[in-house]
C-alpha positions in Angstrom: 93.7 99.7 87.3 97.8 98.9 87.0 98.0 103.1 86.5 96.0 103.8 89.2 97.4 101.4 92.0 101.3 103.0 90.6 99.8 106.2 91.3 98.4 105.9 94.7 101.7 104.0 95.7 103.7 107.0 94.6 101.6 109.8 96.2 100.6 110.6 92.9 97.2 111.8 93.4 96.4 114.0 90.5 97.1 110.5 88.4 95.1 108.4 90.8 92.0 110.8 90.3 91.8 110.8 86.9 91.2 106.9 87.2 88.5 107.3 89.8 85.6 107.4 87.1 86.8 104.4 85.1 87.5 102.5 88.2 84.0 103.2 89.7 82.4 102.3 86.5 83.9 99.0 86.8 83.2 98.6 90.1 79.6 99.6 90.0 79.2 97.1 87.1 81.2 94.1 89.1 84.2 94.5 87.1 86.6 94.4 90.6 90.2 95.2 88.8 90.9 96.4 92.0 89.6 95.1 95.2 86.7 97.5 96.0 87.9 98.6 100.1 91.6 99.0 98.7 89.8 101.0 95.7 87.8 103.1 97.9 90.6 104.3 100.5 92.9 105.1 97.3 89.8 106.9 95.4 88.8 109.4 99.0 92.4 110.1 99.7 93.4 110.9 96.0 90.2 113.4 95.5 90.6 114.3 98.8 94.1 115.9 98.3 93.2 117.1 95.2 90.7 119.3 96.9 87.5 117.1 95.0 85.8 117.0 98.7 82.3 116.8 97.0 83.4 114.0 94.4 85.3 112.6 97.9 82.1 112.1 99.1 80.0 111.1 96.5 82.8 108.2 95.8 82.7 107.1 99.5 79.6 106.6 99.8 78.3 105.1 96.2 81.5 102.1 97.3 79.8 101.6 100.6 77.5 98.9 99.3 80.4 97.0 96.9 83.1 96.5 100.0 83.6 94.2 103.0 84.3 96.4 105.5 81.6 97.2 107.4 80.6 100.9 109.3 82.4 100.8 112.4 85.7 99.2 111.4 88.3 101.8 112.3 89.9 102.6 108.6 86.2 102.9 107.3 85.3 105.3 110.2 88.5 107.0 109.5 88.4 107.5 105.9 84.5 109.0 106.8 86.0 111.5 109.4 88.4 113.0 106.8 85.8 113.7 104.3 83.1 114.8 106.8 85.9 117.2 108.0 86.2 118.8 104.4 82.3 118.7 103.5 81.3 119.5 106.5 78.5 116.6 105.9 77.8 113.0 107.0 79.0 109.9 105.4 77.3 106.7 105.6 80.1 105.4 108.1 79.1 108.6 110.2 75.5 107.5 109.9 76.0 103.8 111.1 77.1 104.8 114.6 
């Protein structure tokens, strides 16, 4: 989690996404080493620059159900726009309108 948070506050994203899958493990299984929005925006952005738009997804929208914010606050529906841009699909933010 440490590793992870360094990398996403140094731009680092190739070292952020290789955390992703641990992280989301833990999540999934109520192990919050990171807090679960903060995780989310770090996990999209870092597979999103690393060009995992798929993964981007897939990751947004399995942490939809583990974090506070809800659908139509703005970083949420942000963080949606960017990866429907790339996929060229819906997210569930995009779905909640």
């Amino acid at each position: 989690a440490v590793r992870f948070l360094r990398a996403v506050s140094s731009y680092n994203w190739l070292e952020a996404a290789a955390h992703v899958d641990a992280l989301l493990f833990a999540t999934e299984n109520k192990l919050n080493w990171v807090s679960p929005d903060a995780f989310r925006d770090g996990a999209v952005v870092a597979l999103l620059k690393t060009g995992q738009y798929t993964k981007a997804r897939t990751v947004f929208n399995r942490l939809s159900s583990y974090t506070e914010r809800k659908v139509n606050d703005v970083r949420v529906r942000m963080l949606g726009a960017a990866v429907a841009a790339v996929t060229g699909t819906e997210t569930r933010a995009d779905s909640g309108r």
